[in-house]
MIDOSE-1310 file (N, C-alpha, C; in nm, 2 decimals, decimal comma, always signed):
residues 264
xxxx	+0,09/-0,12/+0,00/+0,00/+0,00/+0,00/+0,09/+0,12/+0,00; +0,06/+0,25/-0,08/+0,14/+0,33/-0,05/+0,11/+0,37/+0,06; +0,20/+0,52/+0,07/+0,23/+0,61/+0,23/+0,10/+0,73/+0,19; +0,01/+0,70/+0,21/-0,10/+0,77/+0,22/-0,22/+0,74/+0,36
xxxx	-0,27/+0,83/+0,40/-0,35/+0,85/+0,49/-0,45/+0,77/+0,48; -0,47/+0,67/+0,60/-0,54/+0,53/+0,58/-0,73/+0,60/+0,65; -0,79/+0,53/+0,57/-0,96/+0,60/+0,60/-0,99/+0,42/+0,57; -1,14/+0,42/+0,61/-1,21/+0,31/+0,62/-1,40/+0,37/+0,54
xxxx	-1,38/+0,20/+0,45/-1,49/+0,27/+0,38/-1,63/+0,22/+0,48; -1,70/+0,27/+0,54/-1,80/+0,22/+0,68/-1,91/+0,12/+0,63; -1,96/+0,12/+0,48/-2,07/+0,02/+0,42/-2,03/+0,03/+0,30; -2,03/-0,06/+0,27/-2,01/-0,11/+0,10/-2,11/-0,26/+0,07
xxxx	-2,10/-0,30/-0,02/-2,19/-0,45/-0,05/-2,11/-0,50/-0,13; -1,99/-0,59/-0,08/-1,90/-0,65/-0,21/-1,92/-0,75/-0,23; -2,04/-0,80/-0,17/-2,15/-0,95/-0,21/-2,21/-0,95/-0,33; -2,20/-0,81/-0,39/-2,30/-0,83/-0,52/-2,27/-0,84/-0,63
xxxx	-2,32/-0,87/-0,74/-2,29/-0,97/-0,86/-2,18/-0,85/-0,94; -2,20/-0,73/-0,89/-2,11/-0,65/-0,93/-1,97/-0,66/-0,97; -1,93/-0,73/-0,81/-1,79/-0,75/-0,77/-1,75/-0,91/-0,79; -1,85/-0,96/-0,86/-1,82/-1,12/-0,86/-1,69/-1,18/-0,94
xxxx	-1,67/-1,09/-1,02/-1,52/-1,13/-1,09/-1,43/-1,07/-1,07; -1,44/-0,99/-0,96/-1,29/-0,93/-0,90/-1,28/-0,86/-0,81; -1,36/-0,94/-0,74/-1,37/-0,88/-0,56/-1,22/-0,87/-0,47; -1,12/-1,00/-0,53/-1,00/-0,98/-0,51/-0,93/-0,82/-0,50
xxxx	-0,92/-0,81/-0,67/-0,86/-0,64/-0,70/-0,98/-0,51/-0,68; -1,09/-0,56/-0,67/-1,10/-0,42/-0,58/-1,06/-0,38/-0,44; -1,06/-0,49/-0,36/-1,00/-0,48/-0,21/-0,86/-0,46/-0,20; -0,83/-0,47/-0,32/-0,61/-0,45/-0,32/-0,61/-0,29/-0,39
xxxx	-0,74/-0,27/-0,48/-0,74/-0,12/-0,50/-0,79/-0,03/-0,37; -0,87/-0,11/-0,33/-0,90/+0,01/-0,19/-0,80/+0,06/-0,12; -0,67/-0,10/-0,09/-0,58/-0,08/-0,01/-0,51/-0,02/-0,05; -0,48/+0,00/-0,15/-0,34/+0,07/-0,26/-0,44/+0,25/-0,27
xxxx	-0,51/+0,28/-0,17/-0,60/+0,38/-0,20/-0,57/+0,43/-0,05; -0,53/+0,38/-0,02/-0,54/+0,38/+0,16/-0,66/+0,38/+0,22; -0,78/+0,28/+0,17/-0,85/+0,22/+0,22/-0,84/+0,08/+0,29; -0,79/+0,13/+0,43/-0,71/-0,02/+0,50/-0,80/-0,09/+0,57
xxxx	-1,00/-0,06/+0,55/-1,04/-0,16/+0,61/-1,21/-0,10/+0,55; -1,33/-0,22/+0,53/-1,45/-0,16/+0,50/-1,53/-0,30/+0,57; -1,61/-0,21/+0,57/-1,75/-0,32/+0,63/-1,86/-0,36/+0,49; -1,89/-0,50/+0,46/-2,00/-0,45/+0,37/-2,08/-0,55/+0,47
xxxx	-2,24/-0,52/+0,38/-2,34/-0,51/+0,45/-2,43/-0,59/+0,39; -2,46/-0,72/+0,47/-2,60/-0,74/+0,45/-2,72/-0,75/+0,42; -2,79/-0,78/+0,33/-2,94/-0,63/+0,34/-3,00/-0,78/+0,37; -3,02/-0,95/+0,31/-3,09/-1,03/+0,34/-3,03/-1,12/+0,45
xxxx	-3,13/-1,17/+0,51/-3,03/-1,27/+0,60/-2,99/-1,41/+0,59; -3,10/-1,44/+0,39/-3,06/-1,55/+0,39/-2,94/-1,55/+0,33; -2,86/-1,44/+0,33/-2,75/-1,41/+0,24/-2,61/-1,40/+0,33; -2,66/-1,42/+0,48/-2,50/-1,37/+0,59/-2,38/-1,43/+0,57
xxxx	-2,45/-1,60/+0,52/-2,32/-1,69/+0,50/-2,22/-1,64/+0,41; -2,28/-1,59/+0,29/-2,22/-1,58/+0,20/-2,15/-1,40/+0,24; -2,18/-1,34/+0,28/-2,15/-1,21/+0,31/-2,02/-1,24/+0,40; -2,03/-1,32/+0,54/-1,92/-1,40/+0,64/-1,83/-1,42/+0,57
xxxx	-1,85/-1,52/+0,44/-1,69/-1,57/+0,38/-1,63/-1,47/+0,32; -1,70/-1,36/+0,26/-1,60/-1,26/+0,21/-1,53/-1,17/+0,35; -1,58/-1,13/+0,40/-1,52/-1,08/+0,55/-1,41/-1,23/+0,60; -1,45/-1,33/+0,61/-1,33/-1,48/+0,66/-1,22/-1,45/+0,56
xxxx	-1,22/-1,42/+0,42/-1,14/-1,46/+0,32/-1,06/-1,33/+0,32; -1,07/-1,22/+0,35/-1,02/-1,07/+0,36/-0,98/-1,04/+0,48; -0,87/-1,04/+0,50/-0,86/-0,98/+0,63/-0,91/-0,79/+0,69; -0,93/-0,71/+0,51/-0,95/-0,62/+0,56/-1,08/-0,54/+0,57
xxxx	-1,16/-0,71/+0,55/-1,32/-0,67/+0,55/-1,41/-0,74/+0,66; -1,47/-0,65/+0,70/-1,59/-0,67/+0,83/-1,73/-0,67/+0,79; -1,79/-0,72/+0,84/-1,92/-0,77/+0,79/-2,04/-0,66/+0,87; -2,17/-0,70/+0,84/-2,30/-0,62/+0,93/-2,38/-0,73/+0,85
xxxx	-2,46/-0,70/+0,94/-2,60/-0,78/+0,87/-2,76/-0,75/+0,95; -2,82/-0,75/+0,87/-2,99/-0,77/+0,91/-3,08/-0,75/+0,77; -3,17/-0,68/+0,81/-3,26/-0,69/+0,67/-3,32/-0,51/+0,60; -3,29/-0,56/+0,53/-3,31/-0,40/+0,46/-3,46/-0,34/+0,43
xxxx	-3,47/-0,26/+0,45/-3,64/-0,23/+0,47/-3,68/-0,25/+0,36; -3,63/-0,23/+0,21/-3,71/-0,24/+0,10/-3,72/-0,42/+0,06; -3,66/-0,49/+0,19/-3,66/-0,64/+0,16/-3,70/-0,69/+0,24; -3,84/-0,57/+0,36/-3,92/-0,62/+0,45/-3,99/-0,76/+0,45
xxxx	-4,07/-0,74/+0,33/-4,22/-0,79/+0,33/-4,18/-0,88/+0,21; -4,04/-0,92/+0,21/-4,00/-0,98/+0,14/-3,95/-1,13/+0,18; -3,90/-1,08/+0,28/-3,76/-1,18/+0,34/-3,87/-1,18/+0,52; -3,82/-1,38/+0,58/-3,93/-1,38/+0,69/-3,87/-1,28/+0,80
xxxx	-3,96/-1,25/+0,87/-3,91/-1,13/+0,95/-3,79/-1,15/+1,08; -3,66/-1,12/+1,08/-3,58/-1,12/+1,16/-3,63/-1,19/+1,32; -3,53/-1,24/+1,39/-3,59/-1,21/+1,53/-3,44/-1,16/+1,60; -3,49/-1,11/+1,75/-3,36/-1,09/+1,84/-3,24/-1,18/+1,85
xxxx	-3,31/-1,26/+1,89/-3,22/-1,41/+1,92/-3,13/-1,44/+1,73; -3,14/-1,47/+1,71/-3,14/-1,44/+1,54/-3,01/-1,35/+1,53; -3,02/-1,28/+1,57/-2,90/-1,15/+1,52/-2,82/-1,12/+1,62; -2,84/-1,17/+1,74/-2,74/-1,17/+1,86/-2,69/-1,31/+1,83
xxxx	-2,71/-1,42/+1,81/-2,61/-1,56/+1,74/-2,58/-1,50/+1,64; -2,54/-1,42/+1,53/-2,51/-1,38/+1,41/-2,39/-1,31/+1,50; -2,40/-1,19/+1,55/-2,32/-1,10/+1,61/-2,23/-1,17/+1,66; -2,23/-1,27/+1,74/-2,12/-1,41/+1,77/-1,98/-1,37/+1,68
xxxx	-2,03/-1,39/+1,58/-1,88/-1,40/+1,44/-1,81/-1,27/+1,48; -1,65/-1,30/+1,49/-1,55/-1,19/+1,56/-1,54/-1,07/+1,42; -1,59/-1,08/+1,31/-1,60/-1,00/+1,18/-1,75/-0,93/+1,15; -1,83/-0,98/+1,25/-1,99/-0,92/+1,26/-2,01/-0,77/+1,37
xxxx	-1,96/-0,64/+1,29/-1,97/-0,58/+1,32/-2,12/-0,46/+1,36; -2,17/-0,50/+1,30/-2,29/-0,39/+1,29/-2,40/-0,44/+1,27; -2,54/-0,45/+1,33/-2,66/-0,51/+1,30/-2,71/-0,36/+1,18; -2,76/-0,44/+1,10/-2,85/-0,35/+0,97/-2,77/-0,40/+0,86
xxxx	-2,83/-0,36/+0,71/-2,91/-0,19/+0,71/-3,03/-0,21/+0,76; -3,09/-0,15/+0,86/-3,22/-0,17/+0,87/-3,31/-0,01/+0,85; -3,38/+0,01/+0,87/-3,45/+0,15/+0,86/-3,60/+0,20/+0,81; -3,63/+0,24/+0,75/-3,74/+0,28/+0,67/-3,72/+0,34/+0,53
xxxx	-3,78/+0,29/+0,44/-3,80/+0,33/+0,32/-3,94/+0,37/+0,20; -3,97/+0,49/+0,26/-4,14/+0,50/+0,23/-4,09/+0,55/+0,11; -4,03/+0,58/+0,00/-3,97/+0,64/-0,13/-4,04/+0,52/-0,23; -3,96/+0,41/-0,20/-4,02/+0,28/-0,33/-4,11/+0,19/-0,24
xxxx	-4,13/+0,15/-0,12/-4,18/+0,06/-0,05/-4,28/+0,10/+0,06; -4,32/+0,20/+0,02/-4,42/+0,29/+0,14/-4,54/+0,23/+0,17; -4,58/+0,08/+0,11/-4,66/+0,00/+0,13/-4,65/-0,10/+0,22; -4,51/-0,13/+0,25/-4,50/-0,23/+0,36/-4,43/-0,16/+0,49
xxxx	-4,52/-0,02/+0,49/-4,47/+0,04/+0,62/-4,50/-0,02/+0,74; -4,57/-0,09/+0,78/-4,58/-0,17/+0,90/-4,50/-0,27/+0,95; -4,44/-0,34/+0,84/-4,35/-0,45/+0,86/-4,21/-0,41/+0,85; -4,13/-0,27/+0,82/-4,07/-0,20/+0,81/-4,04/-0,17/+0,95
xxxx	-4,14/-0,09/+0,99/-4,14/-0,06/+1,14/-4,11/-0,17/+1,22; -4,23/-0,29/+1,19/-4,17/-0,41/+1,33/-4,03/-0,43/+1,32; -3,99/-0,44/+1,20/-3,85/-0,50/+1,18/-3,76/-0,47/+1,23; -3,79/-0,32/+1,20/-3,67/-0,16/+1,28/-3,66/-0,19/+1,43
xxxx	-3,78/-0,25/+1,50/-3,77/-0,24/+1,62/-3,72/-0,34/+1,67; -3,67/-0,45/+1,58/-3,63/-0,56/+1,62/-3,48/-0,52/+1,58; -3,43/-0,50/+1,49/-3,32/-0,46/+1,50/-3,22/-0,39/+1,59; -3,34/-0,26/+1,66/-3,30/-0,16/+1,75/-3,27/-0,25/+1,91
xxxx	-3,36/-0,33/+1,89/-3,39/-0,42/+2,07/-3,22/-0,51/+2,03; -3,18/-0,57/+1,92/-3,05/-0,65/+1,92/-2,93/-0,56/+1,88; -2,95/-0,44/+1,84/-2,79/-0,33/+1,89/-2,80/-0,33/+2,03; -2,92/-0,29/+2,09/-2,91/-0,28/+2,21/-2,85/-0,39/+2,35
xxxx	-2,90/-0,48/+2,29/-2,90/-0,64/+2,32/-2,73/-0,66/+2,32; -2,65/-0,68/+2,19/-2,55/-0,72/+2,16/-2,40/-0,61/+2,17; -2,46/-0,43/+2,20/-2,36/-0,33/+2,21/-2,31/-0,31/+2,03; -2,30/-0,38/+1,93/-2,34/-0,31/+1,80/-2,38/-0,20/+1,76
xxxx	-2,31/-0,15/+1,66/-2,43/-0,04/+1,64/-2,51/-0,06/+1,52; -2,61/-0,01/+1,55/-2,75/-0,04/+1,46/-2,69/+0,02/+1,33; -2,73/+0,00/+1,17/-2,68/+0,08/+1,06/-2,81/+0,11/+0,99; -2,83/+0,21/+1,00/-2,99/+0,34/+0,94/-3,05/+0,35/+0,79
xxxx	-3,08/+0,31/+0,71/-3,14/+0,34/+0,60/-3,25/+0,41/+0,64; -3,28/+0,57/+0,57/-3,37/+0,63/+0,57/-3,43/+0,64/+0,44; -3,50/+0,67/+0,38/-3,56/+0,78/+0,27/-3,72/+0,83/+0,28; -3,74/+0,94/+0,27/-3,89/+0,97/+0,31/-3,93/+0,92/+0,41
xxxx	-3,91/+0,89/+0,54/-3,96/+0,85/+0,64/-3,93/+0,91/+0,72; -3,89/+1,08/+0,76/-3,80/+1,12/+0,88/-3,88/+1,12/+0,97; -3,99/+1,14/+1,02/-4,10/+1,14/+1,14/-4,11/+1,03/+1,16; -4,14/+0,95/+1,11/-4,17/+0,82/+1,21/-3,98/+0,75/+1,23
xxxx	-3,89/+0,75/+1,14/-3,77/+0,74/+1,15/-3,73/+0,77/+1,28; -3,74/+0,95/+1,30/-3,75/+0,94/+1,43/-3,79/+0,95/+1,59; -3,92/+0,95/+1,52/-4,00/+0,88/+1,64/-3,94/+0,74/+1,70; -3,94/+0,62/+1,61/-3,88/+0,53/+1,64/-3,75/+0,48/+1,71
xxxx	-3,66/+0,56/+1,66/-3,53/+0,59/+1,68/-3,51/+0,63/+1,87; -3,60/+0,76/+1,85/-3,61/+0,79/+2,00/-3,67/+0,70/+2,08; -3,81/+0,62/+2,05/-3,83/+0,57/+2,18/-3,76/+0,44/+2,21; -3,72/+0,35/+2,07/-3,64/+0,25/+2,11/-3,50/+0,31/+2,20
xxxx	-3,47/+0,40/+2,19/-3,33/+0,45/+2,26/-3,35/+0,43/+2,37; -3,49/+0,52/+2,44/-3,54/+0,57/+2,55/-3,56/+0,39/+2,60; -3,57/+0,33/+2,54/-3,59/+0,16/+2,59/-3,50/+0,09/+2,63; -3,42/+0,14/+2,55/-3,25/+0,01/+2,53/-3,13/+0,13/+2,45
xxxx	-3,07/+0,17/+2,55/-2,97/+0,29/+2,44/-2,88/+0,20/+2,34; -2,89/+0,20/+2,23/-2,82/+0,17/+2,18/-2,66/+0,27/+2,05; -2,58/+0,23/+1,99/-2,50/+0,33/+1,90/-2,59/+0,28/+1,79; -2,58/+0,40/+1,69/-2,64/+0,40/+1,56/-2,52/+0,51/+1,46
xxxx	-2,59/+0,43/+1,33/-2,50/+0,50/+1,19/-2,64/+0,55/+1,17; -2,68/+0,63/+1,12/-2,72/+0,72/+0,96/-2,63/+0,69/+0,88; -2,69/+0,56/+0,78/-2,61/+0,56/+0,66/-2,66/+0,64/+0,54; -2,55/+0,67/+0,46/-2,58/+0,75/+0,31/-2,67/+0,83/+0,36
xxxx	-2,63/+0,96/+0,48/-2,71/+0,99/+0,49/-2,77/+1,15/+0,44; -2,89/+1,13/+0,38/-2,95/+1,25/+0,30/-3,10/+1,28/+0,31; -3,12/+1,27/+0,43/-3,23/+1,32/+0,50/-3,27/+1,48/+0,50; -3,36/+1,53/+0,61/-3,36/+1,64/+0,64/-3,26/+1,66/+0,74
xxxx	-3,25/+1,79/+0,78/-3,19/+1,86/+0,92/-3,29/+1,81/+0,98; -3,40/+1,83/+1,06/-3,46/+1,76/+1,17/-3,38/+1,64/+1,20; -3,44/+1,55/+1,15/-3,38/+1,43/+1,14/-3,20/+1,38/+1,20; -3,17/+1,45/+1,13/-3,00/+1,52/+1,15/-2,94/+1,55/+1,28
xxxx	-3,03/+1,61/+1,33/-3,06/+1,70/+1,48/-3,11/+1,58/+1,57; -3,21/+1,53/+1,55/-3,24/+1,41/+1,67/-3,16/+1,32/+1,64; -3,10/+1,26/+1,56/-3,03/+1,15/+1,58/-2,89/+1,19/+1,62; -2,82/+1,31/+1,66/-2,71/+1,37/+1,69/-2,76/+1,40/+1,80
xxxx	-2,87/+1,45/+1,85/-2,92/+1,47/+2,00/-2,88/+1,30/+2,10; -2,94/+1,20/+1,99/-2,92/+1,05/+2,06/-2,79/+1,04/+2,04; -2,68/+1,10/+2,00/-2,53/+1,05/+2,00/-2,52/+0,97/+1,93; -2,58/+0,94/+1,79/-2,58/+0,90/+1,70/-2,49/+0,95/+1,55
xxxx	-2,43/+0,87/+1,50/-2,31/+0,95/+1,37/-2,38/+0,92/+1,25; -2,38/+0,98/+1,15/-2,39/+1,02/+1,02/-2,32/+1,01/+0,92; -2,36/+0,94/+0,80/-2,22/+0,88/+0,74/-2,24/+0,98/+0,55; -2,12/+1,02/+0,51/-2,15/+1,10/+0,39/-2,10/+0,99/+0,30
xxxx	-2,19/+0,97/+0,24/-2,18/+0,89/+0,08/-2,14/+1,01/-0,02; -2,13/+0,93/-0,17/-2,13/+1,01/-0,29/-2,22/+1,12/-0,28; -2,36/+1,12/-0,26/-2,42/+1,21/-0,26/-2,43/+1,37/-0,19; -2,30/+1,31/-0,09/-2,28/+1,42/-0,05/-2,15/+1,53/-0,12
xxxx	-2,08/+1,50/-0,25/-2,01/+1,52/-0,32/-2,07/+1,58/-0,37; -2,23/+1,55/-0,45/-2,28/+1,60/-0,57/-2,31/+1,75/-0,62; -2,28/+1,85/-0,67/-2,29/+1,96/-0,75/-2,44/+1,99/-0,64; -2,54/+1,96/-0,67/-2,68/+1,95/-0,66/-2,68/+1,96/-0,47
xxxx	-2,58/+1,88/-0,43/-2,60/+1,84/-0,28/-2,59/+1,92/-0,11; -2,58/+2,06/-0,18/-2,54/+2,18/-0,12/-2,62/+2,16/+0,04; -2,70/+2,13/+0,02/-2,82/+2,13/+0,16/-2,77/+2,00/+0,24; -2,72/+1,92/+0,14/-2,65/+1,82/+0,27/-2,53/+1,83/+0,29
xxxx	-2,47/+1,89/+0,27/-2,32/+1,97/+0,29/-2,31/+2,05/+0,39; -2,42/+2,08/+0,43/-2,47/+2,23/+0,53/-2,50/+2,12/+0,60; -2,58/+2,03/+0,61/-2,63/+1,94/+0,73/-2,52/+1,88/+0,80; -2,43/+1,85/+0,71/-2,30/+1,80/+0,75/-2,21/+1,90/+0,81
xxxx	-2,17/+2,01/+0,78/-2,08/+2,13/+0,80/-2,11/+2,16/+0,97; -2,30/+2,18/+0,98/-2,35/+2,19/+1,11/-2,33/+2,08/+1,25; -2,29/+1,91/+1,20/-2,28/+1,83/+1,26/-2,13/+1,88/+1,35; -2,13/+1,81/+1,48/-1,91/+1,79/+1,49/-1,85/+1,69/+1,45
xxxx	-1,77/+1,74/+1,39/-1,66/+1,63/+1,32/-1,64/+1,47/+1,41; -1,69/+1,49/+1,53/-1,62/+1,38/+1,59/-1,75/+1,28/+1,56; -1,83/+1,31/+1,47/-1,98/+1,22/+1,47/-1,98/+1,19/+1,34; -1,92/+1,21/+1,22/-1,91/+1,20/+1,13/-1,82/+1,07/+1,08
xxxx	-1,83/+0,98/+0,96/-1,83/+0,86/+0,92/-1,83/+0,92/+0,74; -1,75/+0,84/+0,68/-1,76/+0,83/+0,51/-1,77/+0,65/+0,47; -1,84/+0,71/+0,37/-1,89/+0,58/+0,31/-1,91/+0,54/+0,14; -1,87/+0,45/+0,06/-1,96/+0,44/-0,05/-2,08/+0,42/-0,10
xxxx	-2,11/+0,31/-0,03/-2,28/+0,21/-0,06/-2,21/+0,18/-0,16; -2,10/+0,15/-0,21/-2,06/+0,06/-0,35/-2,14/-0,08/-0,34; -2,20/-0,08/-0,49/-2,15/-0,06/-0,61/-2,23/+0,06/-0,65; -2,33/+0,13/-0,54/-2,43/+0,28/-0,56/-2,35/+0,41/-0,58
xxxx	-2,39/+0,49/-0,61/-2,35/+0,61/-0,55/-2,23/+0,71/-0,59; -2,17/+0,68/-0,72/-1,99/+0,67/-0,73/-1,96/+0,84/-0,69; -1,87/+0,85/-0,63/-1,88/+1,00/-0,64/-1,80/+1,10/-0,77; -1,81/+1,20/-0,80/-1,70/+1,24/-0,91/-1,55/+1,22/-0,87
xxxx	-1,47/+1,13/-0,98/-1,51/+1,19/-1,09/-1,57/+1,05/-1,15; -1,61/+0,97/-1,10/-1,65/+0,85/-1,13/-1,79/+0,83/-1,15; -1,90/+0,94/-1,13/-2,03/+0,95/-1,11/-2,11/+0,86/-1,23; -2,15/+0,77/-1,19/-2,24/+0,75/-1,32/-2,15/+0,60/-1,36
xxxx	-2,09/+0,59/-1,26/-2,01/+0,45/-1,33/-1,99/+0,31/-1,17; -2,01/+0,24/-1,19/-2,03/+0,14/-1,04/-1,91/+0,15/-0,94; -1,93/+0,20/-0,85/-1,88/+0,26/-0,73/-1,80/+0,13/-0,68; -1,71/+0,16/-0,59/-1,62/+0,06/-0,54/-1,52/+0,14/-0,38
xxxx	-1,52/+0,08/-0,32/-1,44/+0,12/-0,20/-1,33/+0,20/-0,23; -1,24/+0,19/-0,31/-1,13/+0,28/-0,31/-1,19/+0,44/-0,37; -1,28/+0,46/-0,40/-1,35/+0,58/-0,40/-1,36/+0,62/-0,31; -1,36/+0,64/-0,21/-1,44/+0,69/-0,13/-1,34/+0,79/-0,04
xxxx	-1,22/+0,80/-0,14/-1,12/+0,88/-0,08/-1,18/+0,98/-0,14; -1,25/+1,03/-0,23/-1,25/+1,16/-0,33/-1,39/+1,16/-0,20; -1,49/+1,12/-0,13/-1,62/+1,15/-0,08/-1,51/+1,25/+0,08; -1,42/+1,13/+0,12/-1,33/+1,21/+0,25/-1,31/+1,38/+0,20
xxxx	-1,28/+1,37/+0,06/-1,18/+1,51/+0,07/-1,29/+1,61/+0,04; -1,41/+1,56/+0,01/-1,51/+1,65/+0,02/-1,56/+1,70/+0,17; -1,55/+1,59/+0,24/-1,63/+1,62/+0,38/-1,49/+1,71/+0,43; -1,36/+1,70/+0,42/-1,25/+1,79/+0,46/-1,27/+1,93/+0,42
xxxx	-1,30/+1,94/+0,34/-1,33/+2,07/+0,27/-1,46/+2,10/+0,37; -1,55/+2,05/+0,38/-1,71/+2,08/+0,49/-1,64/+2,10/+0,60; -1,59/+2,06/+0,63/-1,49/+2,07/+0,79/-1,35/+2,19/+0,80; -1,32/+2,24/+0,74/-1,22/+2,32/+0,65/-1,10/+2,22/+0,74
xxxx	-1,08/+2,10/+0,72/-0,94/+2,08/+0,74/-0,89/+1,98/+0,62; -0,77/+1,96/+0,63/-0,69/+1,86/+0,54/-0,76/+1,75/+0,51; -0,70/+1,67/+0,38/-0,73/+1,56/+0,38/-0,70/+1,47/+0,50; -0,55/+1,50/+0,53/-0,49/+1,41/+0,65/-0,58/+1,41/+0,76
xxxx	-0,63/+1,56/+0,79/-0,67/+1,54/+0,95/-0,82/+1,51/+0,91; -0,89/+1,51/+0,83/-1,02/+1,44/+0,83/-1,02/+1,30/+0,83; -0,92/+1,25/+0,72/-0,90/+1,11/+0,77/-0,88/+1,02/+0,88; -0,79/+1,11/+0,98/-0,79/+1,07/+1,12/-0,88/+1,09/+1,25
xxxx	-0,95/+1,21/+1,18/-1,09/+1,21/+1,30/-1,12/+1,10/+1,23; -1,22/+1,08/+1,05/-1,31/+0,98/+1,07/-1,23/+0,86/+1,10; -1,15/+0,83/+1,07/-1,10/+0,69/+1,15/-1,11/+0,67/+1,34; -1,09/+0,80/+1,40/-1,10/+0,78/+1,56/-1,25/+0,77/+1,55
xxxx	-1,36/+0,80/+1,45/-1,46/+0,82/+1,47/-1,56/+0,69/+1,46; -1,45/+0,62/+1,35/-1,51/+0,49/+1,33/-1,47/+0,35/+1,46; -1,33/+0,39/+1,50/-1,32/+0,30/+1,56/-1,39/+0,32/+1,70; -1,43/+0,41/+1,70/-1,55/+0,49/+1,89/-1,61/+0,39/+1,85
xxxx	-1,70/+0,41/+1,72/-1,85/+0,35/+1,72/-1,85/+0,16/+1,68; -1,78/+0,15/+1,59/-1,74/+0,00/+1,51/-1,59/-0,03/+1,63; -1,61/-0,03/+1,77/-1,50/-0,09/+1,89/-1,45/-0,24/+1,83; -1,54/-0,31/+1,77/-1,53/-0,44/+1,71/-1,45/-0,48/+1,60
xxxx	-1,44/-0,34/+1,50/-1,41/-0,36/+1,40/-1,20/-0,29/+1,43; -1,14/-0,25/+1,54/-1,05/-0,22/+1,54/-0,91/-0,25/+1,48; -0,86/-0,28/+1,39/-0,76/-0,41/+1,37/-0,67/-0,40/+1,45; -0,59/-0,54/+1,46/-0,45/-0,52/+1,55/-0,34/-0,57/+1,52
């Protein structure tokens, strides 16, 4: 790897058919990027095994898992017990993506919500932190958010997150961190740049959602972990410091919240 400033990509999905023929050399381009460690994620649970072996087979990858809201009313519904024996695995860093998604799936908002709450009860359960999918749902988002807290405190991500400010504000009131994807790069994305600028740095997280999201100069082309150096030097600029020293808060920031995921 060269002598460059090591950052961590916080969710990626390098389970998907995207990365099937060369999941190897993307993880040796992340590294050669100074991307020295990523989590990917989950979204089904009948899919962990196979998510596990890529985290077993990499040393520089950590796993999450649960069920993704848009794969509620799809997939049978999670339980507690379920995702605290999953969390077991010394590479099972993070329960989710879980969250709400009223944008494409605003019809199976009920089983969305149970799910959420089951997710929320096994961060709390296992010390994990929960990982957030939002879109269109910030009121009940966090409604939910708050009173499971108020139940079982648990740590939480805002992933890819491009919500409102409200939103922004209660889950930073719960001591919850906020993660900037591509979209926080975009030309267009000025309002979440401000949400972010408003946050403190020590709550802040970068991320891909590769193979989603690429940021420039790659926009429009399938996203991959070693990107996600160009999403850092955008949030450095939102923070007005260096590349170097954003990379080292968000790494102190990642390792606060992902304690599990530390390497040694």
């Amino acid at each position: 790897m060269t002598d460059v400033a090591k950052i961590t990509d916080s969710h990626c999905h390098l389970d998907f058919p995207d990365f099937e023929e060369e999941r190897g050399a993307v993880i040796e381009r992340a590294r050669e990027a100074g991307v020295h460690r990523m989590v990917t994620i989950c979204t089904r649970l009948r899919n962990e095994p196979a998510v596990r072996a890529i985290a077993e087979a990499h040393e520089p990858v950590f796993y999450a898992a649960g069920t993704h809201p848009m794969s509620a009313a799809e997939e049978p519904l999670a339980s507690v017990a379920e995702l605290v024996e999953i969390a077991k695995h010394p590479k099972m860093v993070g329960i989710g993506e879980t969250g709400l998604d009223y944008h494409y799936t605003a019809e199976s908002a009920d089983i969305q919500k149970e799910s959420l709450r089951i997710h929320c009860a096994a961060a709390a359960q296992t010390g994990l932190p929960l990982i957030i999918h939002a879109r269109d749902a910030d009121e009940d988002m966090a409604r939910i958010l708050a009173e499971e807290h108020r139940n079982a405190a648990f740590d939480c991500v805002m992933h890819c997150f491009s919500s409102g400010a409200g939103l922004a504000r209660v889950a930073l009131d719960l001591g919850f961190y906020l993660s900037m994807s591509g979209i926080g790069t975009f030309p267009r994305s000025q309002e979440i740049r401000d949400i972010f600028a408003a946050a403190p740095a020590e709550r802040v997280l970068v991320e891909t959602d590769a193979p989603y999201l690429a940021p420039p100069p790659y926009r429009g082309k399938r996203n991959e972990p070693s990107y996600v150096v160009h999403t850092a030097r955008v949030a450095a600029d939102v923070f007005g410091m260096s590349y170097e020293e954003f990379a080292a808060q968000s790494e102190e920031n990642f390792e606060r919240i992902f304690s599990k995921a530390v390497l040694t």
